[in-house]
C-alpha positions in Angstrom: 97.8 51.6 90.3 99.3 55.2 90.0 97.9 58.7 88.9 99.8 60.5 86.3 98.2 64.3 87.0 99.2 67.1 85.0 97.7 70.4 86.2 97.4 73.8 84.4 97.5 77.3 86.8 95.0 79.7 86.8 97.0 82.3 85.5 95.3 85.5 84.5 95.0 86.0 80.6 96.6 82.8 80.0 94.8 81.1 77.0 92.9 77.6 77.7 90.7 76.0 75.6 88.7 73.1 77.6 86.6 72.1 74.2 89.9 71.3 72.5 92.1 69.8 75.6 88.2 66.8 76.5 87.9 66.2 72.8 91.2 66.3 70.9 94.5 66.8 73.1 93.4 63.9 75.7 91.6 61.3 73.3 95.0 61.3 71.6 97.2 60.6 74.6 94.7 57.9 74.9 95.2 56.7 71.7 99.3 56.5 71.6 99.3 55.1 74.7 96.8 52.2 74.5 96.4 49.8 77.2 99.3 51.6 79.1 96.4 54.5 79.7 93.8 52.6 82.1 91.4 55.5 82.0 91.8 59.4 82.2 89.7 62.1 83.6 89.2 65.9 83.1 88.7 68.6 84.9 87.8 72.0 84.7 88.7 74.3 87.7 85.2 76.0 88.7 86.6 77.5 92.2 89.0 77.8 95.0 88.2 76.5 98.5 87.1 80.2 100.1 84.2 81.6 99.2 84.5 83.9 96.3 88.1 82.6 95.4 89.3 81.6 92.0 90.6 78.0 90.6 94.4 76.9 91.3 94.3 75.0 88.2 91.9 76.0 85.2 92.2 72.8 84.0 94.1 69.6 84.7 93.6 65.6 83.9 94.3 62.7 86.0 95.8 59.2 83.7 95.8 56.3 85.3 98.2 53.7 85.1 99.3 50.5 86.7 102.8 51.2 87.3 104.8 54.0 86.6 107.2 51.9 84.4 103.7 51.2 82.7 103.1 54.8 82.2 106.4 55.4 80.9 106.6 52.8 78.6 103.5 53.9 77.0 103.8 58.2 77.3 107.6 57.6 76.4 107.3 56.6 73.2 104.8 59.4 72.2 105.9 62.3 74.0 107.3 64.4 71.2 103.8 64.1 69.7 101.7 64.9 72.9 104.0 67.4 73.9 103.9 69.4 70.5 100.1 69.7 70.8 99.8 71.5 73.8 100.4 75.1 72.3 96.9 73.8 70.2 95.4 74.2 73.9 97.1 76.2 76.2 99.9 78.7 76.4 100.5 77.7 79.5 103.4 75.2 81.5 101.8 72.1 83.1 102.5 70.8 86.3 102.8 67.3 86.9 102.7 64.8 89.8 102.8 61.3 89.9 100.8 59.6 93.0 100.0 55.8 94.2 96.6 55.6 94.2 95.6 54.1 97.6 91.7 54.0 97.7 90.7 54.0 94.1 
């Protein structure tokens, strides 16, 4: 199993809208990439770890996968699409990382 996670920085005045990315940016990635997307979460950056500190990420989502020539096979196909929504959300670059997922 891997962990496809793209992350968003908490970037001051940068535009983010969380309503939009949990009910219409990531139910569609879901949607093009079918049984290729195991599950997904979101989340929304609340604090960093001192006291006081902001977020590193105002927002990011976690998709899992079983391979990553699972996750590419299903993303690949559809990235144009997903891609060309993001300005709907964010004005912002996302970061990604792809992990093995060793305790899950």
């Amino acid at each position: 199993m891997i962990k496809v996670s793209v992350m968003y920085p908490n970037t001051p005045g940068a535009r983010f809208d969380h309503v939009y990315y949990r009910d219409k940016h990531m139910p569609l990635l879901k949607q093009r990439m079918g049984d290729a997307c195991v599950r997904y979460t979101v989340d929304k950056g609340l604090a960093g770890g001192a006291p006081g500190a902001p977020p590193l990420y105002i927002g990011m989502c976690h998709i899992f996968s079983e391979s990553v020539e699972a996750f590419q096979a299903g993303f690949g196909p559809h990235a144009a699409e997903i891609m060309a929504d993001i300005p709907n959300y964010t004005d912002l670059a996302p970061v990604m990382q792809i992990s093995e997922v060793v305790v899950g």
